[in-house]
KOLPAVEX-616409 format. One line per field, with one value per residue (C-alpha): x, y, z; residue number from 0; residue in one letter. Coordinates in steps of 0.02 Angstrom, whole numbers, plus 50000, padded with zeros to 5 digits. Example, Ala and Ser with C-alpha at 12.3 -4.5 7.8 and 13.67 -1.06 7.14 Angstrom:
% residues 2
x = 50615 / 50684 .
y = 49775 / 49947 .
z = 50390 / 50357 .
loba = 0 / 1 .
seza = A / S .
//
This chain:
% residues 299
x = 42726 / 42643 / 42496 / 42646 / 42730 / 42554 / 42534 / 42676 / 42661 / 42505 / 42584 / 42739 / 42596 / 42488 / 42646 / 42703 / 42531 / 42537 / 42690 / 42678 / 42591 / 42727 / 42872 / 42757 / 42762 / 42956 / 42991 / 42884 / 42944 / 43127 / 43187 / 43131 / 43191 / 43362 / 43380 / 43315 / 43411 / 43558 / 43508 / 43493 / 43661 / 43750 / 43657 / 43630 / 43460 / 43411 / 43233 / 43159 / 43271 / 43161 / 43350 / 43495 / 43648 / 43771 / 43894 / 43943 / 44043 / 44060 / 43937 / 44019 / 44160 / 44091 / 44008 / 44166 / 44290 / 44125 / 44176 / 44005 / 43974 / 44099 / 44013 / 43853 / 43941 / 44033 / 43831 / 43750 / 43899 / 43880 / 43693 / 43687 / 43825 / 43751 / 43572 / 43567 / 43702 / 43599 / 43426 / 43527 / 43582 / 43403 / 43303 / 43417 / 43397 / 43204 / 43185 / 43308 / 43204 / 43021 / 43071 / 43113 / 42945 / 42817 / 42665 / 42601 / 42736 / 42604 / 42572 / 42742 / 42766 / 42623 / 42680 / 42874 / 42820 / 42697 / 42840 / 42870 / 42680 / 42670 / 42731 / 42865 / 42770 / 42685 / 42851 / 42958 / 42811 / 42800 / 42959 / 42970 / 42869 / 42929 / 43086 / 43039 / 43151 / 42960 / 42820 / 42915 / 42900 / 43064 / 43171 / 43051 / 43077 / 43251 / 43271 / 43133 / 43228 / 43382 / 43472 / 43491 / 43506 / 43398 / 43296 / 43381 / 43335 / 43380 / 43345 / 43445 / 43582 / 43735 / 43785 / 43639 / 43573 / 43639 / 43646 / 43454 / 43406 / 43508 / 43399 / 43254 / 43303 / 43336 / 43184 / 43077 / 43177 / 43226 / 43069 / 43087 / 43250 / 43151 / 43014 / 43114 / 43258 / 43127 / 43037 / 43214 / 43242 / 43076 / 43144 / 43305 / 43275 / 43275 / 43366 / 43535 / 43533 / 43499 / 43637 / 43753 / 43734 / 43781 / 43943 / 43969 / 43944 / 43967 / 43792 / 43921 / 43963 / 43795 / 43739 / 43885 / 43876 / 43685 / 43590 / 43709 / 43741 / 43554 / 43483 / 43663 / 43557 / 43430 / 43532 / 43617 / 43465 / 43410 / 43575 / 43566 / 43388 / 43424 / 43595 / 43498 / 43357 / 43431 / 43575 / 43426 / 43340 / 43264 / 43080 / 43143 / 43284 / 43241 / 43078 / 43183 / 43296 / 43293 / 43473 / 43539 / 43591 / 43734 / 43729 / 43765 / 43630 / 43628 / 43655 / 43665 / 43489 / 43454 / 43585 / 43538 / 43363 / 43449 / 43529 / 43388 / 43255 / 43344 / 43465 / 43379 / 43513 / 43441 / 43591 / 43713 / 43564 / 43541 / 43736 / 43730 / 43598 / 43688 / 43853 / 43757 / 43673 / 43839 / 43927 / 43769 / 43776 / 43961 / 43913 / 43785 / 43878 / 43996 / 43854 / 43815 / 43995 / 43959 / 43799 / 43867 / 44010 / 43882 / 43786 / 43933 / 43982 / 43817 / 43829 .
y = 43152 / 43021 / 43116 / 43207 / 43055 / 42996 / 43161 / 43144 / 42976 / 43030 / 43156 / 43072 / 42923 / 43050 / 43127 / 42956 / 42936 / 43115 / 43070 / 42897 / 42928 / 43043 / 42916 / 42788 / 42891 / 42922 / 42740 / 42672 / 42837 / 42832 / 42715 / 42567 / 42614 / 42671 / 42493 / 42399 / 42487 / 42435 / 42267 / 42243 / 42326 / 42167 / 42056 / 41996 / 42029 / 42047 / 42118 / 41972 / 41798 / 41793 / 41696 / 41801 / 41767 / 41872 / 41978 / 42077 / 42220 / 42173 / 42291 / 42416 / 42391 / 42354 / 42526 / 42620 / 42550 / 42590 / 42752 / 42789 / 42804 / 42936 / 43019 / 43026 / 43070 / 43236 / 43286 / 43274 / 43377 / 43514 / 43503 / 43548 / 43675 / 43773 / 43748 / 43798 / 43955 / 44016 / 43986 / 44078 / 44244 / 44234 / 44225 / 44355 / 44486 / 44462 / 44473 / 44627 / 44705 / 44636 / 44718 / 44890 / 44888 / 45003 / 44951 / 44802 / 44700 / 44542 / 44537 / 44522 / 44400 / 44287 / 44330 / 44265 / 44110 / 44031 / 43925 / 43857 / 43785 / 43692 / 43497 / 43431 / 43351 / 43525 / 43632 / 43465 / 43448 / 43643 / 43689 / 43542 / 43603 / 43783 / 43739 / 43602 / 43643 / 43591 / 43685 / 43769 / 43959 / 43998 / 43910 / 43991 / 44156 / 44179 / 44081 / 44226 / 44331 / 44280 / 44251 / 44085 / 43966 / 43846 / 43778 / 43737 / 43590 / 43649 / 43470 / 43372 / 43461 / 43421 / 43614 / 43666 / 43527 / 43549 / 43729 / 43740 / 43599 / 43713 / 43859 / 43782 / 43717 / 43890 / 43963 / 43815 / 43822 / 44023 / 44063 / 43961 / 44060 / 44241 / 44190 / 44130 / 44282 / 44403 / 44355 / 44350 / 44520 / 44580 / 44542 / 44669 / 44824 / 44957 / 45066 / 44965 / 45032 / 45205 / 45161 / 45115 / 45278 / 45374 / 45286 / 45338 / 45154 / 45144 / 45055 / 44899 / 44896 / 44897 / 44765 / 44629 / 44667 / 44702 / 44619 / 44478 / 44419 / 44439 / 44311 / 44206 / 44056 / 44061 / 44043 / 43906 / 43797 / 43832 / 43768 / 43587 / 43572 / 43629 / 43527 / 43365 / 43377 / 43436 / 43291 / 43165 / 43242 / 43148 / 43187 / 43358 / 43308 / 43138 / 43201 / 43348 / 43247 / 43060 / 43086 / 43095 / 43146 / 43033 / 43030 / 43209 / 43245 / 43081 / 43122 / 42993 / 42959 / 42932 / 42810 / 42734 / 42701 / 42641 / 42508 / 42448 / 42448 / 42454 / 42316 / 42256 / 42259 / 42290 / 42254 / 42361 / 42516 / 42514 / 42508 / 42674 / 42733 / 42700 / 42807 / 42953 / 42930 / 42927 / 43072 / 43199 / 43158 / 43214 / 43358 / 43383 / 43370 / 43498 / 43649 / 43600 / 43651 / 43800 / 43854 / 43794 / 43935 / 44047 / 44052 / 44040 / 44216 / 44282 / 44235 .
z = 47609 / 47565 / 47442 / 47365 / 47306 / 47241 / 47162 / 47094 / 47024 / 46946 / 46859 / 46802 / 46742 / 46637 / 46568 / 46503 / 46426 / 46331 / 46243 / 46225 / 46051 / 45998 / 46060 / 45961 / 45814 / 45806 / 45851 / 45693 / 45565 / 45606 / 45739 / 45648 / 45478 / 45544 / 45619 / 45471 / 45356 / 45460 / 45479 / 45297 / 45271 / 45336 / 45222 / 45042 / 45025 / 44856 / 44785 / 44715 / 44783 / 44925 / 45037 / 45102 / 45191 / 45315 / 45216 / 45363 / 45283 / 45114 / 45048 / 45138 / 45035 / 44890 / 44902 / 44949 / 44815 / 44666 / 44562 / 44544 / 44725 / 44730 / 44590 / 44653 / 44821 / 44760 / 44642 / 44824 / 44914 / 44774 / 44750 / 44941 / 44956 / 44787 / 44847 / 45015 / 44966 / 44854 / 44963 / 45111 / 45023 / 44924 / 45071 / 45176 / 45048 / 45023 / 45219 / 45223 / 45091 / 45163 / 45350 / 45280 / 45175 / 45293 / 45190 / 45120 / 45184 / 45219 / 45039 / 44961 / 45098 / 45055 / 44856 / 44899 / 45007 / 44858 / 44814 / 44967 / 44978 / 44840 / 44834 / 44737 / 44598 / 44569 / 44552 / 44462 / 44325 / 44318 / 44268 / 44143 / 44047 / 44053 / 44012 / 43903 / 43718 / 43590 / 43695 / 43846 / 43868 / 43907 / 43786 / 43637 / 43714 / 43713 / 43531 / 43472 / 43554 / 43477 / 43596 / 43563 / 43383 / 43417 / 43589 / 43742 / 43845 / 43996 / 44107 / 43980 / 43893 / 43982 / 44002 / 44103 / 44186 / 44348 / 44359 / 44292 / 44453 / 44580 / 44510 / 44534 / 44706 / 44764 / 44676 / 44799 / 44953 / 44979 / 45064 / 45196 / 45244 / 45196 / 45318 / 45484 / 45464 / 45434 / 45584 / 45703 / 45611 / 45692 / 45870 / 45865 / 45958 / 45881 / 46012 / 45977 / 45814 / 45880 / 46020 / 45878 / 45802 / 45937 / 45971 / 45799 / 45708 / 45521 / 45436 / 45403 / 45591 / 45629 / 45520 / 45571 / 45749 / 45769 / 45642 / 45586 / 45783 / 45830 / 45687 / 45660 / 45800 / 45668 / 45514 / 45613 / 45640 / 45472 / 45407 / 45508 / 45445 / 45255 / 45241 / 45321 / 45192 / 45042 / 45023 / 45084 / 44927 / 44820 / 44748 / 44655 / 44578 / 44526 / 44462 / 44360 / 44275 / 44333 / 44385 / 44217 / 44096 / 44099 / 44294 / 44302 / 44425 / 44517 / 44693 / 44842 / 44872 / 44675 / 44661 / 44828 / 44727 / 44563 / 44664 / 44765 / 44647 / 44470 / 44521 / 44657 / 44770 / 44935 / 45040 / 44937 / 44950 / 45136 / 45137 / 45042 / 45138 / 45320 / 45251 / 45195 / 45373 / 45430 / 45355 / 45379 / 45556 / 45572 / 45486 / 45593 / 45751 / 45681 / 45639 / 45836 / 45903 / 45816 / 45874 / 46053 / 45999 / 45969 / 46124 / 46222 / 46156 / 46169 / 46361 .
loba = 0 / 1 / 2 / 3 / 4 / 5 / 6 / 7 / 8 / 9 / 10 / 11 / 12 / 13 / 14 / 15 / 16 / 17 / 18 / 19 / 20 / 21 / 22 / 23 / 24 / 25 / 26 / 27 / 28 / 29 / 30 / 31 / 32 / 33 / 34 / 35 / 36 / 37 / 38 / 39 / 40 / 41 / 42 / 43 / 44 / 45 / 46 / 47 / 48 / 49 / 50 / 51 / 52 / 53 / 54 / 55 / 56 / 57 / 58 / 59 / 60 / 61 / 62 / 63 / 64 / 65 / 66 / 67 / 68 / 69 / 70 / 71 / 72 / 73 / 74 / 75 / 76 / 77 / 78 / 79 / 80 / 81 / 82 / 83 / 84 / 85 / 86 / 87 / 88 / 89 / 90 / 91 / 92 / 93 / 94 / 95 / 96 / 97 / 98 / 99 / 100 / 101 / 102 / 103 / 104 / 105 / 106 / 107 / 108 / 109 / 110 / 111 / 112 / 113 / 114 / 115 / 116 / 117 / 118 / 119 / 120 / 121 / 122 / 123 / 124 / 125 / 126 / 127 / 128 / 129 / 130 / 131 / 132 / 133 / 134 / 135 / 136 / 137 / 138 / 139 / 140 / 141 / 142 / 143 / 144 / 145 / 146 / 147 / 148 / 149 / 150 / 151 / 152 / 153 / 154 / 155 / 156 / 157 / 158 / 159 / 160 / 161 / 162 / 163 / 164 / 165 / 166 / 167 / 168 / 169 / 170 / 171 / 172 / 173 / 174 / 175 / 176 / 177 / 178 / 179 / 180 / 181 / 182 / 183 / 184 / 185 / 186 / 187 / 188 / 189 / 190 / 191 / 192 / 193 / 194 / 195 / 196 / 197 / 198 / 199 / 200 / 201 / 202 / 203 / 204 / 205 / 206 / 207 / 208 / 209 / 210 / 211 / 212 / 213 / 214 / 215 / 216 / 217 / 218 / 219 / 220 / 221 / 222 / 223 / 224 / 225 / 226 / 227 / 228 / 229 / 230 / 231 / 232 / 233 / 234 / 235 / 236 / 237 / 238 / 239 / 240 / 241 / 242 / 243 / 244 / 245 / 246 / 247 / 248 / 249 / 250 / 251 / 252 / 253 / 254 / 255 / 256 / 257 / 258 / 259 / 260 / 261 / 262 / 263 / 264 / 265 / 266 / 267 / 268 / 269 / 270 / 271 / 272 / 273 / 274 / 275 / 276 / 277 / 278 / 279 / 280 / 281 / 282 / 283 / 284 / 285 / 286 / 287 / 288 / 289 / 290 / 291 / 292 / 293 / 294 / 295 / 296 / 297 / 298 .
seza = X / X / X / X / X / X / X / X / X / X / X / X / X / X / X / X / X / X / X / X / X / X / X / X / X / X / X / X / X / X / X / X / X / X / X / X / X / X / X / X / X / X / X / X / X / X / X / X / X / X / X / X / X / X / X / X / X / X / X / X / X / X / X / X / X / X / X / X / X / X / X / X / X / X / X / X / X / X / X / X / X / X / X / X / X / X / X / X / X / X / X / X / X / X / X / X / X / X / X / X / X / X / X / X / X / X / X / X / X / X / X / X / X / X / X / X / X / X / X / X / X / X / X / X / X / X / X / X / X / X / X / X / X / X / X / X / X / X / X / X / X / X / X / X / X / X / X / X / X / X / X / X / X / X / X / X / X / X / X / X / X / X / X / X / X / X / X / X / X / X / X / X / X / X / X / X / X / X / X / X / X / X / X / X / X / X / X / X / X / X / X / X / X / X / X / X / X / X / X / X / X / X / X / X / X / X / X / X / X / X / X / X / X / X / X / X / X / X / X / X / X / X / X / X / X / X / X / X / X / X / X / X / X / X / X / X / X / X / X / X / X / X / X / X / X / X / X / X / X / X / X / X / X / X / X / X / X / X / X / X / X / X / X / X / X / X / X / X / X / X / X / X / X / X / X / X / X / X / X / X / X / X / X / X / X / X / X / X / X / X / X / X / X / X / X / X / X / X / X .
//
């Protein structure tokens, strides 16, 4: 008994050790700045007056009674509704269309995920100057074209600002939902489609009841994990347009920035900061009831 408890102790010790670097890790990268962020919430701390004082919750309502807070709150609701809608049916119909291709399937694959490997700078400064109304391809095109009077800035006229950052969003983000359904695609059996057939299933049966219900956990995840990090974006969008023009593009991060390092309002940006924290984790607790739905009913 007494060399399996040691054993045992051993192992629970050199357990401990293998993930202490990890625990390390995710204490220092988003404990810490969880906590600071709501330390600094409750505070006047200001960028460059090096004293503060205890405001408790008047940030907080400072914040909530600001129109442009609710501005910038409604941008980041429809940049991530828009943006992960359109990277969801994009990426479904490229890995519908990839796992029905019998040959060369790995290259189209590797030509529809190039997006998806390059960083934000790369795609933000790309498509700038694409779209850029002097030198940019596209807006010379379609004036040649004529299809339109005169060059379209796309990032700063008013009319296509947002739409053209939502494109662009979609255009960088869709492969990452092409790549993980096409693989959960790969994992359906193929005799459940010949089953289906026999019990005399239309294709649209078969689809919602085969295809949809086998890769629906998948969608799910990629859902929580696309709604956390596209309202947290910032890099893309801020390096697109800068939030403008006339704050049509700011979304809750950018104006969380503007605050702390335009106005130098620390306090009042870590109050921002702790709301959108806030709100994404009720929305994340509520795509986790319905996965939890889901695999109930797959039971």
């Amino acid at each position: 008994m007494r060399t399996i408890s040691s054993k045992s102790k051993t192992l629970n010790t050199t357990g401990i050790l293998f993930i202490l670097p990890a625990v390390l890790i995710v204490i220092l990268l988003l404990i810490y700045p969880i906590l600071s962020s709501m330390y600094v919430s409750f505070t006047s701390k200001h960028l460059i007056r090096p004293r503060y004082s205890w405001v408790w919750f008047d940030n907080f309502k400072f914040v909530l009674t600001n129109a442009d807070f609710y501005i910038a709150f409604l941008n980041s609701i429809k940049w991530t509704i828009y943006s992960i809608a359109g990277q969801l049916v994009t990426g479904f119909l490229a890995a519908l269309a990839l796992n029905r291709i019998p040959k060369y399937s790995g290259f189209f694959r590797t030509l529809l995920i190039i997006p998806w490997a390059f960083p934000a700078i790369v795609i933000a400064f790309s498509w700038k100057w694409i779209l850029n109304d002097v030198y940019g391809f596209l807006p010379n095109s379609l004036t040649q074209l004529g299809l339109t009077h005169l060059n379209i800035n796309f990032l700063a006229d008013p009319a296509f600002v947002f739409g053209t950052a939502v494109f662009i969003n979609v255009w960088f983000g869709a492969p990452l939902f092409m790549v993980n359904i096409l693989s959960a695609l790969k994992t359906i059996p193929s005799d459940q489609y010949e089953a289906a057939v026999m019990d005399g299933a239309t294709s649209l049966q078969s689809f919602w009841f085969i295809t949809v219900r086998h890769i629906r956990g998948v969608i799910g995840l990629l859902l929580v994990l696309r709604t956390i990090w596209i309202f947290n974006n910032f890099d893309l969008l801020y390096l697109l347009t800068g939030g403008g023009p006339s704050d049509l593009t700011t979304t809750l991060p950018i104006f969380a920035y503007k605050t702390g390092w335009g106005m130098k309002q620390l306090g009042i940006a870590s109050a921002i900061t702790v709301i959108l924290l806030l709100f994404l984790l009720g929305i994340c607790l509520l795509y986790f009831r319905l996965l939890n739905k889901w695999e109930r009913e797959d039971r």
